[in-house]
Predicted model as a PDB file, atoms N, CA, C, CB and O in Angstrom, pLDDT in the B-factor column:
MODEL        1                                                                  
ATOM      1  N   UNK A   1     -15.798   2.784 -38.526  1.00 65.00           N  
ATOM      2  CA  UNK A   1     -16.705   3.549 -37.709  1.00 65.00           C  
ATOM      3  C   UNK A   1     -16.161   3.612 -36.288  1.00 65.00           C  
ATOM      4  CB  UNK A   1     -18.118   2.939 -37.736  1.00 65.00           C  
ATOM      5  O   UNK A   1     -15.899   2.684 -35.522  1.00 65.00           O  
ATOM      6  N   UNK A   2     -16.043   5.024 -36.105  1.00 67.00           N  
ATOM      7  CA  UNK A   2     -15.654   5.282 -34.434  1.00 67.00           C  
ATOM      8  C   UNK A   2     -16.850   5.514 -33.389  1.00 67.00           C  
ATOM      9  CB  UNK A   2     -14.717   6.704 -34.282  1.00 67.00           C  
ATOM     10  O   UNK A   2     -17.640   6.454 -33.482  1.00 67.00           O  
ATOM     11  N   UNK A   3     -16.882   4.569 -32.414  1.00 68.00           N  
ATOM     12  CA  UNK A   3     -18.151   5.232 -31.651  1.00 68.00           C  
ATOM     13  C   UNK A   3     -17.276   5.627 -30.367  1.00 68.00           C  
ATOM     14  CB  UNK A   3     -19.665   4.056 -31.282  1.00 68.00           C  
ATOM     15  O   UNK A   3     -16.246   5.082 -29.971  1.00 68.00           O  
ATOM     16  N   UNK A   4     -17.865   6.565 -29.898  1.00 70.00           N  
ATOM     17  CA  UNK A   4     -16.937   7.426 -28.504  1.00 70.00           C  
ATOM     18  C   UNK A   4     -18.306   7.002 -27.436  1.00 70.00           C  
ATOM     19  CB  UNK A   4     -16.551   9.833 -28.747  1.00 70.00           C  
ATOM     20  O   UNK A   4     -19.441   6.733 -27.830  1.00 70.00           O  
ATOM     21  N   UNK A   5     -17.936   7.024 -26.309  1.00 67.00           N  
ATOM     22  CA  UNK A   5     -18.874   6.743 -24.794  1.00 67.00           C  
ATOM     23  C   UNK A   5     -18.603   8.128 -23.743  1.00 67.00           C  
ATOM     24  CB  UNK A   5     -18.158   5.021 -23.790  1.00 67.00           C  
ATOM     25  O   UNK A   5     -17.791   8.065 -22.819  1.00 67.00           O  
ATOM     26  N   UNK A   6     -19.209   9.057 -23.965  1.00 68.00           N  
ATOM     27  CA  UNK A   6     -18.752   9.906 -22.544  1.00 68.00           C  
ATOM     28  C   UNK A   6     -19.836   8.828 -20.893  1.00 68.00           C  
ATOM     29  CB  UNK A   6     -19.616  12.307 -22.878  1.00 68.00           C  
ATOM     30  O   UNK A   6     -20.911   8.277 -20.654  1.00 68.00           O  
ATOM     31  N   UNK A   7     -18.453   9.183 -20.240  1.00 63.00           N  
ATOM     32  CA  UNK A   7     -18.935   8.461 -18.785  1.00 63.00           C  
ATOM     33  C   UNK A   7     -19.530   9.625 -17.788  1.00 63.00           C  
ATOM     34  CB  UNK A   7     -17.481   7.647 -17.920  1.00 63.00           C  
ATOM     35  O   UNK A   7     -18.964  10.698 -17.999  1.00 63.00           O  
ATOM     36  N   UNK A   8     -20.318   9.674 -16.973  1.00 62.00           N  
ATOM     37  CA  UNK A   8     -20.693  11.008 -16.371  1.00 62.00           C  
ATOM     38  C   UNK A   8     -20.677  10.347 -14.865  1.00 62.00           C  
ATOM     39  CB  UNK A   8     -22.316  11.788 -16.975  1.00 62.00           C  
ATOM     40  O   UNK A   8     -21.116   9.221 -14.631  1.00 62.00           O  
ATOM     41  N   UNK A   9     -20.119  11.197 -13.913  1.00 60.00           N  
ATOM     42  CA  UNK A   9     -20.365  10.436 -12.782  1.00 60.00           C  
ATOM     43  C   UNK A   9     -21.351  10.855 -12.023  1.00 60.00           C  
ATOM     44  CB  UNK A   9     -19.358  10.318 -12.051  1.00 60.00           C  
ATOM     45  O   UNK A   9     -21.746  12.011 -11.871  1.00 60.00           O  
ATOM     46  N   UNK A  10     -21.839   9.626 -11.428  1.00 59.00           N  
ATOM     47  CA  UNK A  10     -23.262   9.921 -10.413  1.00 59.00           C  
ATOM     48  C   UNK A  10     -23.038   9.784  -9.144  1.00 59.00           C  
ATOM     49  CB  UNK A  10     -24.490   8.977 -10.596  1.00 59.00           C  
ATOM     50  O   UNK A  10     -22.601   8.758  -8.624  1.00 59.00           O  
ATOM     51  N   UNK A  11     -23.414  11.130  -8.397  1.00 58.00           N  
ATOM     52  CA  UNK A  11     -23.759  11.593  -7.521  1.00 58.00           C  
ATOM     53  C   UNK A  11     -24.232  10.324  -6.690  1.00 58.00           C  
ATOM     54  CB  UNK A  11     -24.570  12.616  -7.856  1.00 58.00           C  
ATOM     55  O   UNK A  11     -23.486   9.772  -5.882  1.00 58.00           O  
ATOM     56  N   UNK A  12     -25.572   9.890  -6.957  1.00 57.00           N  
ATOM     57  CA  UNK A  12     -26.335   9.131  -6.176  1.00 57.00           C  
ATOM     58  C   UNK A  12     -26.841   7.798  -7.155  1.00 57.00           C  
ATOM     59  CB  UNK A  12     -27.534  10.087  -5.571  1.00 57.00           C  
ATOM     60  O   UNK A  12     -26.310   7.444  -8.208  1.00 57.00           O  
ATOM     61  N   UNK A  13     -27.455   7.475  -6.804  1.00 55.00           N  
ATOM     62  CA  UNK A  13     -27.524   5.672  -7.327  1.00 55.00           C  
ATOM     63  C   UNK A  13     -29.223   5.163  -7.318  1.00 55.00           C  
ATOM     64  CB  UNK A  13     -26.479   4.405  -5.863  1.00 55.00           C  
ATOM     65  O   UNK A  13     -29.595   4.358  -6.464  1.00 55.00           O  
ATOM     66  N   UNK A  14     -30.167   5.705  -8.329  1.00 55.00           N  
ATOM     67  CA  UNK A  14     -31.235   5.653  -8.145  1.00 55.00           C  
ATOM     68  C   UNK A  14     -31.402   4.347  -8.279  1.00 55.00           C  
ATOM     69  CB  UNK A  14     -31.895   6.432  -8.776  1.00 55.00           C  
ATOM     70  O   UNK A  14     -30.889   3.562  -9.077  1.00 55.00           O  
ATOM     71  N   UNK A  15     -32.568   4.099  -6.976  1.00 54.00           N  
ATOM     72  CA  UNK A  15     -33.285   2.518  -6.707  1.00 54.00           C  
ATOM     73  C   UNK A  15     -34.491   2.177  -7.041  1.00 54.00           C  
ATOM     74  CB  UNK A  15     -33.402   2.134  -5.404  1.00 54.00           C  
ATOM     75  O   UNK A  15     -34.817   1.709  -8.132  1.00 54.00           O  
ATOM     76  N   UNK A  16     -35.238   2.407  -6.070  1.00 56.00           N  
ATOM     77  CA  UNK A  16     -36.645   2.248  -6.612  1.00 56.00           C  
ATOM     78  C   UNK A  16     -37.239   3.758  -6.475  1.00 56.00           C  
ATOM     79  CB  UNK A  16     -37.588   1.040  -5.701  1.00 56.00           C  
ATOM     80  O   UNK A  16     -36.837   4.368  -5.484  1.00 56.00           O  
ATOM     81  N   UNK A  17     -38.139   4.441  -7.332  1.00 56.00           N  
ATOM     82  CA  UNK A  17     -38.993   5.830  -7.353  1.00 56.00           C  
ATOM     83  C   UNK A  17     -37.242   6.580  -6.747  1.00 56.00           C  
ATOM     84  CB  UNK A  17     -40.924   5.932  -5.901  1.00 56.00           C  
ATOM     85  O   UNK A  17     -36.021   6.471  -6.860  1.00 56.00           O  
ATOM     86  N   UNK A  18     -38.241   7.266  -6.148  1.00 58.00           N  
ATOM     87  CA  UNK A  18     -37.322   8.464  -5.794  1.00 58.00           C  
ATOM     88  C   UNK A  18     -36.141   8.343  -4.577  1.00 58.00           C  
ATOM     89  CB  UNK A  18     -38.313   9.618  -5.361  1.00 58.00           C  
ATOM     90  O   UNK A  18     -35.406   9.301  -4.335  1.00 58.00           O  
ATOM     91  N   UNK A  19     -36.034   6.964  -3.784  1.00 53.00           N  
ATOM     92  CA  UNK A  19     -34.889   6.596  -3.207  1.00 53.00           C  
ATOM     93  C   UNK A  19     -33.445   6.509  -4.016  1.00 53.00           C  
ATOM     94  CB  UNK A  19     -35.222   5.409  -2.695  1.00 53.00           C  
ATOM     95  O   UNK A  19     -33.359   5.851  -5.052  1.00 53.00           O  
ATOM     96  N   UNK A  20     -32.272   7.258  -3.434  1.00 58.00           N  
ATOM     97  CA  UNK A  20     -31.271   7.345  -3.809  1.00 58.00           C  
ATOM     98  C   UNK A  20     -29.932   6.588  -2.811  1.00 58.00           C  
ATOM     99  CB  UNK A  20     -31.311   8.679  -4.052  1.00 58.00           C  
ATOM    100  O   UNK A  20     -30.015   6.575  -1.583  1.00 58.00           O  
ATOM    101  N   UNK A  21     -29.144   6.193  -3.304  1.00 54.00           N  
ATOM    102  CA  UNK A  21     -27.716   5.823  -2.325  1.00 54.00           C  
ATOM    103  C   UNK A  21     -27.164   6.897  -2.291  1.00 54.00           C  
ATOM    104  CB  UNK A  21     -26.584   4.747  -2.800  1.00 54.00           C  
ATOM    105  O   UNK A  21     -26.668   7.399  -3.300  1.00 54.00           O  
ATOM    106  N   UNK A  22     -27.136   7.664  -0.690  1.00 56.00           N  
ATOM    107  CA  UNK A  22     -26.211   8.729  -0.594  1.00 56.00           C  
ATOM    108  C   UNK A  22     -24.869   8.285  -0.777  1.00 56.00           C  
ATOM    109  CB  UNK A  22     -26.322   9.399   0.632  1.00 56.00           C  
ATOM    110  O   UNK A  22     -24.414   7.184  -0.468  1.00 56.00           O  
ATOM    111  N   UNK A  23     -24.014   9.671  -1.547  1.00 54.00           N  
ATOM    112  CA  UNK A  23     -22.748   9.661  -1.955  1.00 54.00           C  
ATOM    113  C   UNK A  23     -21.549   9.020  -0.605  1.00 54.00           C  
ATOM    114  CB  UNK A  23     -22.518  11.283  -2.450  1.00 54.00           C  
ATOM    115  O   UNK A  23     -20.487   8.459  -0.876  1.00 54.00           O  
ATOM    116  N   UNK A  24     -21.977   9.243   0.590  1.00 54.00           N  
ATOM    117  CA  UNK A  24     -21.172   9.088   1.754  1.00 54.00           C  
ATOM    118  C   UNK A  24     -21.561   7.551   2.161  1.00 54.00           C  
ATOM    119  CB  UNK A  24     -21.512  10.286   2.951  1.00 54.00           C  
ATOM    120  O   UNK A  24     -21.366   7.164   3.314  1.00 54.00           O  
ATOM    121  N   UNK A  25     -21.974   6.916   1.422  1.00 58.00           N  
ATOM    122  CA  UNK A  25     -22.022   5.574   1.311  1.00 58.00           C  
ATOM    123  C   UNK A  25     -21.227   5.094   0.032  1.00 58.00           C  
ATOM    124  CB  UNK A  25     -23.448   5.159   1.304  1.00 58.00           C  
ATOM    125  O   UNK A  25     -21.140   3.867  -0.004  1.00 58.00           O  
ATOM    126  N   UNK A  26     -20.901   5.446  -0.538  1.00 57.00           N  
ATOM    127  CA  UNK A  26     -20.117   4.925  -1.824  1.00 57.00           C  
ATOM    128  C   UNK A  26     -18.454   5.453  -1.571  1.00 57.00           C  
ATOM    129  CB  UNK A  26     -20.889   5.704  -3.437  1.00 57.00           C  
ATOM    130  O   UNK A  26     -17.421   4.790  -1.664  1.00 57.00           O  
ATOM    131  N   UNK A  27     -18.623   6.741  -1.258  1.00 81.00           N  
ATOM    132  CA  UNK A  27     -17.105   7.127  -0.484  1.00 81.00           C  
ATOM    133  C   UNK A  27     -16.294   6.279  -0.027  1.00 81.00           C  
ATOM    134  CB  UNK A  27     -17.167   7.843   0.643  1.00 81.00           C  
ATOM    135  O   UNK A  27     -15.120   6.620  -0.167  1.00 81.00           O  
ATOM    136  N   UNK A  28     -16.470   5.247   0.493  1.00 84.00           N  
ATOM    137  CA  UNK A  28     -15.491   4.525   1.080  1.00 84.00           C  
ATOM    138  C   UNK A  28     -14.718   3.784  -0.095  1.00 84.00           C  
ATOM    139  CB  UNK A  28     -16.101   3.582   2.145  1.00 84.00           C  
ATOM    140  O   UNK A  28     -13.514   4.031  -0.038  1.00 84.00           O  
ATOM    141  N   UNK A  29     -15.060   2.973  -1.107  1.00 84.00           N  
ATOM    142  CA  UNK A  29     -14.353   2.417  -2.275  1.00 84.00           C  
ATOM    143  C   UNK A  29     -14.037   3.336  -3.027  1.00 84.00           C  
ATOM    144  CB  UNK A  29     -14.991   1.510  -3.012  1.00 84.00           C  
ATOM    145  O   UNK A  29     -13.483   2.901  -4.037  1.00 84.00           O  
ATOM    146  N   UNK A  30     -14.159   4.715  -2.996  1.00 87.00           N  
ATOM    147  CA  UNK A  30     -13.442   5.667  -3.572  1.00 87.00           C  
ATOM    148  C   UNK A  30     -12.352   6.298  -3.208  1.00 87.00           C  
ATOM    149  CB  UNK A  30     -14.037   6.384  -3.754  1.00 87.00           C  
ATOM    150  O   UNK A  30     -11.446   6.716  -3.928  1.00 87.00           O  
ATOM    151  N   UNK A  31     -12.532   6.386  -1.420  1.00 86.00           N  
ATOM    152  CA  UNK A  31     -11.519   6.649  -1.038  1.00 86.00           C  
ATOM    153  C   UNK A  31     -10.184   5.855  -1.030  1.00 86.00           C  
ATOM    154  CB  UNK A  31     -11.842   6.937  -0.153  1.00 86.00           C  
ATOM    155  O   UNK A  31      -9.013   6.209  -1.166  1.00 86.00           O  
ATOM    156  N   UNK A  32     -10.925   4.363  -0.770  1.00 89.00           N  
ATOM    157  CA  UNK A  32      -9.748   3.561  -1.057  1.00 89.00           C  
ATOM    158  C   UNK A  32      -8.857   3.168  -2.192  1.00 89.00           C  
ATOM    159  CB  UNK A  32     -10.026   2.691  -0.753  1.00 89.00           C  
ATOM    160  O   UNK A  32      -7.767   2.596  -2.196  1.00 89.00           O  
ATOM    161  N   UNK A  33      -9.655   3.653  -3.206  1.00 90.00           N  
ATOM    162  CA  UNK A  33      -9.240   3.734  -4.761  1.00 90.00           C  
ATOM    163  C   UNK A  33      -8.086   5.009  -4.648  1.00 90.00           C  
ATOM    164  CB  UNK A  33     -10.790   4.166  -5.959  1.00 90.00           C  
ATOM    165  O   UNK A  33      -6.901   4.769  -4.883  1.00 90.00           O  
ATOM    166  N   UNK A  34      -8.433   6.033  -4.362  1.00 88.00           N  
ATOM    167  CA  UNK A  34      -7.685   7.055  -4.868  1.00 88.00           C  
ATOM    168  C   UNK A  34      -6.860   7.156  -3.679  1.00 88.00           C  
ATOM    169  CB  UNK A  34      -8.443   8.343  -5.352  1.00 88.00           C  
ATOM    170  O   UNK A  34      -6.055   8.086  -3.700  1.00 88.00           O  
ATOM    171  N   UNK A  35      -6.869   6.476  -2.725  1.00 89.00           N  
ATOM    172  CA  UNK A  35      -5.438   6.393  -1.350  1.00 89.00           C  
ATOM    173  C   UNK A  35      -4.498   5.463  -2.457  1.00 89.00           C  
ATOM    174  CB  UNK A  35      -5.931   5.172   0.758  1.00 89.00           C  
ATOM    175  O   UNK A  35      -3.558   6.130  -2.890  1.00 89.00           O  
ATOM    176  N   UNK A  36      -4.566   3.841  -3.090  1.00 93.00           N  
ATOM    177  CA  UNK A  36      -3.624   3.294  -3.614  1.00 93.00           C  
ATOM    178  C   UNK A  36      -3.308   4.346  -4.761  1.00 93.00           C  
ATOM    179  CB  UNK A  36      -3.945   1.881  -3.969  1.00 93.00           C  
ATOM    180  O   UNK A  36      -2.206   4.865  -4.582  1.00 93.00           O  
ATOM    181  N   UNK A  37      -3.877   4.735  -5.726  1.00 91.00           N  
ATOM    182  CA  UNK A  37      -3.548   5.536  -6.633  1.00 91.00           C  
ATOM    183  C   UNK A  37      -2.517   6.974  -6.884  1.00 91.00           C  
ATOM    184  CB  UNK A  37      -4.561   5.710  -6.807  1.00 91.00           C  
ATOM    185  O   UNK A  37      -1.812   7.354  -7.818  1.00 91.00           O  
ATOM    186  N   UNK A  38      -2.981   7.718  -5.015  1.00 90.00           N  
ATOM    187  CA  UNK A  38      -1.627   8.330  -4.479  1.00 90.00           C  
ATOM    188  C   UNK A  38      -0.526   7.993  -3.838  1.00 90.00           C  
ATOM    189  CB  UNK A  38      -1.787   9.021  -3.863  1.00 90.00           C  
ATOM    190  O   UNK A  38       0.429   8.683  -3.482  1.00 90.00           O  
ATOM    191  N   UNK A  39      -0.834   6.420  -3.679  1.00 93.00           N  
ATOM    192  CA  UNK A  39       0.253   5.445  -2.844  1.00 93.00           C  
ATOM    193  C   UNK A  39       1.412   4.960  -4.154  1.00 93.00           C  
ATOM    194  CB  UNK A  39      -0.737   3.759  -2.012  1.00 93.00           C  
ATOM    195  O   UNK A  39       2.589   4.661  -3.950  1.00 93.00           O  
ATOM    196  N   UNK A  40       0.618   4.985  -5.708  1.00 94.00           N  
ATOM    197  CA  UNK A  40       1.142   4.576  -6.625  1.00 94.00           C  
ATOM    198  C   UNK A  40       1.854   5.424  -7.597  1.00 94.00           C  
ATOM    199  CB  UNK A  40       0.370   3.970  -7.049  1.00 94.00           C  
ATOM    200  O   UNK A  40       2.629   5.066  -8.484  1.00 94.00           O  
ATOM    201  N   UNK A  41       1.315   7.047  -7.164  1.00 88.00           N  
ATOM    202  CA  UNK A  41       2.347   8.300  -7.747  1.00 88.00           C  
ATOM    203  C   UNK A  41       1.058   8.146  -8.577  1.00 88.00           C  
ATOM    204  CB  UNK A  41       4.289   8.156  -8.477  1.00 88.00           C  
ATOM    205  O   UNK A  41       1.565   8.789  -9.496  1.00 88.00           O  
ATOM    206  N   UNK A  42      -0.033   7.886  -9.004  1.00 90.00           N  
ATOM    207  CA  UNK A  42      -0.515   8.215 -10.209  1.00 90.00           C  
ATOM    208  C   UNK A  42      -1.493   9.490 -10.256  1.00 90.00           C  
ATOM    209  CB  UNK A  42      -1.146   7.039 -10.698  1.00 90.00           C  
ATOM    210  O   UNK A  42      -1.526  10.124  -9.202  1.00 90.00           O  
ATOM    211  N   UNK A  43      -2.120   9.864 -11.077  1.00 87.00           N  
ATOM    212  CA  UNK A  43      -2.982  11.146 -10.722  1.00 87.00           C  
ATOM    213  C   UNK A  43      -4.256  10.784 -10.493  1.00 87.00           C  
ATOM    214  CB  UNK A  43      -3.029  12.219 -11.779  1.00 87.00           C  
ATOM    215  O   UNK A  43      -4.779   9.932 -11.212  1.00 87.00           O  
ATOM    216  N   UNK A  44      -4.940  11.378  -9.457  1.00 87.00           N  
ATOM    217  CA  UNK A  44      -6.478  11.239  -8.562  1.00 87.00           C  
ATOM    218  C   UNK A  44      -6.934  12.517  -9.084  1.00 87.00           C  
ATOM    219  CB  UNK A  44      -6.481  11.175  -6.589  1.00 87.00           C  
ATOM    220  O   UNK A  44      -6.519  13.671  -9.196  1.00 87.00           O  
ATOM    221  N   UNK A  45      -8.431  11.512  -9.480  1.00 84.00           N  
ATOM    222  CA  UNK A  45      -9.410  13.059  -9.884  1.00 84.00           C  
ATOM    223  C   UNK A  45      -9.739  13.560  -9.178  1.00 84.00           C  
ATOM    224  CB  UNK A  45     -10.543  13.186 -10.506  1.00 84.00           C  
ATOM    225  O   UNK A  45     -10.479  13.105  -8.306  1.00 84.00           O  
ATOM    226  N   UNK A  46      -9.278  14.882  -9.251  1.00 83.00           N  
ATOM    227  CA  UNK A  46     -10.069  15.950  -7.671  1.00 83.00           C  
ATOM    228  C   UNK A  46      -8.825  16.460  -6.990  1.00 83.00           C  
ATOM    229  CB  UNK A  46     -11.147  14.821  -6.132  1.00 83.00           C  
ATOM    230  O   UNK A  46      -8.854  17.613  -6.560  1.00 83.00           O  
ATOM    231  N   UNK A  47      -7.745  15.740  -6.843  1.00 85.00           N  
ATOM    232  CA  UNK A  47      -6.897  16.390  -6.461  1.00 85.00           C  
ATOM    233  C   UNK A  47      -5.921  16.878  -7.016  1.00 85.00           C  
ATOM    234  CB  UNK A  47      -6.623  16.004  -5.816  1.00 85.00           C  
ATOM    235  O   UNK A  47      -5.690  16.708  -8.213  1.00 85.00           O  
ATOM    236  N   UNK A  48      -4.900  17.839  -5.915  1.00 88.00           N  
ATOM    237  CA  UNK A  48      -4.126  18.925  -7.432  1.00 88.00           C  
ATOM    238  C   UNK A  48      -3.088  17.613  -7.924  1.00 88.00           C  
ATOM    239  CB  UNK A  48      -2.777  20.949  -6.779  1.00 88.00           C  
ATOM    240  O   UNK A  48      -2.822  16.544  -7.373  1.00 88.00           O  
ATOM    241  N   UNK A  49      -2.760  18.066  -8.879  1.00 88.00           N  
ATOM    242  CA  UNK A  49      -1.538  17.523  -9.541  1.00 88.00           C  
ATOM    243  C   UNK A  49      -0.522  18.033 -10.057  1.00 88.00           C  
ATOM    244  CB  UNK A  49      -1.754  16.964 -10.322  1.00 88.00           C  
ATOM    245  O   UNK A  49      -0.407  18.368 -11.236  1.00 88.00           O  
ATOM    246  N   UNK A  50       0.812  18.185  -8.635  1.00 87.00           N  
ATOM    247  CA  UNK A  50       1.841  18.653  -9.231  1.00 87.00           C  
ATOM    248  C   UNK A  50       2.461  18.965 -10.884  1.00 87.00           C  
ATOM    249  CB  UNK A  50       2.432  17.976  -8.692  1.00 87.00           C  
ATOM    250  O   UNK A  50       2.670  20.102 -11.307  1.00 87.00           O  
ATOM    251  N   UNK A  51       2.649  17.934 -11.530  1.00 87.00           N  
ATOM    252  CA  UNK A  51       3.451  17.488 -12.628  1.00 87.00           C  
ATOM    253  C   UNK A  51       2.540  18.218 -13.525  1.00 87.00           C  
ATOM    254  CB  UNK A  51       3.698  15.838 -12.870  1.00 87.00           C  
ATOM    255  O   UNK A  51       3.219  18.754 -14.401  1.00 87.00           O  
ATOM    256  N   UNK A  52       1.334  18.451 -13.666  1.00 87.00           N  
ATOM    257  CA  UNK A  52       0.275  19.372 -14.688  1.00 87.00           C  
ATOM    258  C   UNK A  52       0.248  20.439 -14.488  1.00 87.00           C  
ATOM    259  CB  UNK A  52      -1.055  19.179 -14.733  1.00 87.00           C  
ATOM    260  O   UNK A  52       0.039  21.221 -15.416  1.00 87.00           O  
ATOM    261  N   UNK A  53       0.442  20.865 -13.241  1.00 90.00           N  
ATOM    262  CA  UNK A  53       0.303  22.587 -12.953  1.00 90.00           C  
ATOM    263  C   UNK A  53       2.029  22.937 -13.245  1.00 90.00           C  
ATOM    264  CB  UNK A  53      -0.358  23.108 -10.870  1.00 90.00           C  
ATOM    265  O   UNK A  53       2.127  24.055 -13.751  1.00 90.00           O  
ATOM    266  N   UNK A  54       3.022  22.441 -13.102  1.00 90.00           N  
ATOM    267  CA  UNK A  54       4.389  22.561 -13.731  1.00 90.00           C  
ATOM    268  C   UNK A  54       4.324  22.985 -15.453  1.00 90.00           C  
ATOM    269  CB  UNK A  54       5.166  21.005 -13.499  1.00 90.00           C  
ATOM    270  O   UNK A  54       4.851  23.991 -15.929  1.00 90.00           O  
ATOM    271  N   UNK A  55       3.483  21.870 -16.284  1.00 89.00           N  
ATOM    272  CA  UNK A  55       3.450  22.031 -17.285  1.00 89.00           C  
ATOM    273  C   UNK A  55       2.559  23.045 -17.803  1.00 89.00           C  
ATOM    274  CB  UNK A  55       3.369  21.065 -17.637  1.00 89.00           C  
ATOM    275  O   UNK A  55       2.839  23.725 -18.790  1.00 89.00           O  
ATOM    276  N   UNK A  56       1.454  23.152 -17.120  1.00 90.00           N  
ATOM    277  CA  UNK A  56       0.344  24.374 -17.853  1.00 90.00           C  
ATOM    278  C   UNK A  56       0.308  25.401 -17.235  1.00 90.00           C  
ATOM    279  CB  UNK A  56      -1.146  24.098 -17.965  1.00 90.00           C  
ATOM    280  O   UNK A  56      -0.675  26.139 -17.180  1.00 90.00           O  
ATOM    281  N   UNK A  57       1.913  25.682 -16.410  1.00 90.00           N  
ATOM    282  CA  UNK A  57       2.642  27.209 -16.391  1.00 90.00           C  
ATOM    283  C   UNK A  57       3.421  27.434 -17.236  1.00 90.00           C  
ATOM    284  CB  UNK A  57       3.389  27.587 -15.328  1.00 90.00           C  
ATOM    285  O   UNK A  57       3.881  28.575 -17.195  1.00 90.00           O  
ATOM    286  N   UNK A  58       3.828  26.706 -18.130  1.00 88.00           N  
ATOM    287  CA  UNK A  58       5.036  26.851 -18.987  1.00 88.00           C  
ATOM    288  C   UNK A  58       4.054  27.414 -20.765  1.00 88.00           C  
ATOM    289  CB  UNK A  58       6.123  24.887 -18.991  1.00 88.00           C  
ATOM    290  O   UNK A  58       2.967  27.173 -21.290  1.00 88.00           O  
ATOM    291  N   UNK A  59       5.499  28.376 -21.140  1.00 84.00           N  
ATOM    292  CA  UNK A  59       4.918  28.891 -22.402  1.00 84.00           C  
ATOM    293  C   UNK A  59       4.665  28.072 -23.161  1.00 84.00           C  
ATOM    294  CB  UNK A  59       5.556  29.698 -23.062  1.00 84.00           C  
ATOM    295  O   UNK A  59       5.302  27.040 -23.369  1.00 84.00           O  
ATOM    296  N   UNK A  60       3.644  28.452 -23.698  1.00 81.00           N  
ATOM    297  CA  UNK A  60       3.664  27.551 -25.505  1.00 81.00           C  
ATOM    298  C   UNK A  60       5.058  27.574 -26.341  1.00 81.00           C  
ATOM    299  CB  UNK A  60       2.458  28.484 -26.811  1.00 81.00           C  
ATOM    300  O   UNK A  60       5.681  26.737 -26.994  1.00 81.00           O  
ATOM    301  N   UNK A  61       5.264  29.103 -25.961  1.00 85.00           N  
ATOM    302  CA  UNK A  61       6.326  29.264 -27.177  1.00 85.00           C  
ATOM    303  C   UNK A  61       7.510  29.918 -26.508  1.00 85.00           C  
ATOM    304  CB  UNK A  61       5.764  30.254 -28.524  1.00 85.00           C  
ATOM    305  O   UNK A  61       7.725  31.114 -26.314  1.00 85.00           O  
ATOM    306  N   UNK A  62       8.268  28.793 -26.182  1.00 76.00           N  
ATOM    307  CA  UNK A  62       9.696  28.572 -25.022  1.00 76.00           C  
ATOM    308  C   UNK A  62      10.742  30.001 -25.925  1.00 76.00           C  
ATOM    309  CB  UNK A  62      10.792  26.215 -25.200  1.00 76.00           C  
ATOM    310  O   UNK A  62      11.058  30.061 -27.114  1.00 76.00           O  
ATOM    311  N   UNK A  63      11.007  30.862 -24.931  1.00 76.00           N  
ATOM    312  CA  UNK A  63      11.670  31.834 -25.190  1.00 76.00           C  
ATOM    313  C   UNK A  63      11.231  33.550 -25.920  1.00 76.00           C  
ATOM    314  CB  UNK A  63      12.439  31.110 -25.854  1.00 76.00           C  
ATOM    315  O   UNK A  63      11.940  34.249 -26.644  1.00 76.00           O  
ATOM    316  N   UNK A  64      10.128  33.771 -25.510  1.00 65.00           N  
ATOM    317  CA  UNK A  64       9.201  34.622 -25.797  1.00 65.00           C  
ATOM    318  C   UNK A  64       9.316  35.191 -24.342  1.00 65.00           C  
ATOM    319  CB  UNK A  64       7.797  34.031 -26.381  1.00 65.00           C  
ATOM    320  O   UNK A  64       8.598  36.125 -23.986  1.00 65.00           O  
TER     321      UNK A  64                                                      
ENDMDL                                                                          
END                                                                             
């Protein structure tokens, strides 16, 4: 048996009733996440990525 998990990301961070953690409070460990991650060559969600837009210009069917 395979069970799959989709992850969804949240915006805001519900607390109690209708108080939320604005996003520009959580920004900061994100930013610092995805600064080492472009410090490390790897790919950051959200931003472009050379090496994919290289490949998903190229034909399916090389020489057509």
């Amino acid at each position: 048996m395979t069970t799959t998990m989709r992850l969804t990301p949240v915006i805001g961070v519900q607390r109690e009733s209708s108080e939320t953690v604005s996003r520009l409070e959580l920004e900061p460990i994100f930013a610092e996440l995805a600064a080492r991650w472009a410090s490390d060559g790897r790919a950051v969600p959200g931003w472009p990525d050379e090496e994919w837009t290289n490949f998903a210009r190229r034909s399916p069917w090389p020489g057509r």
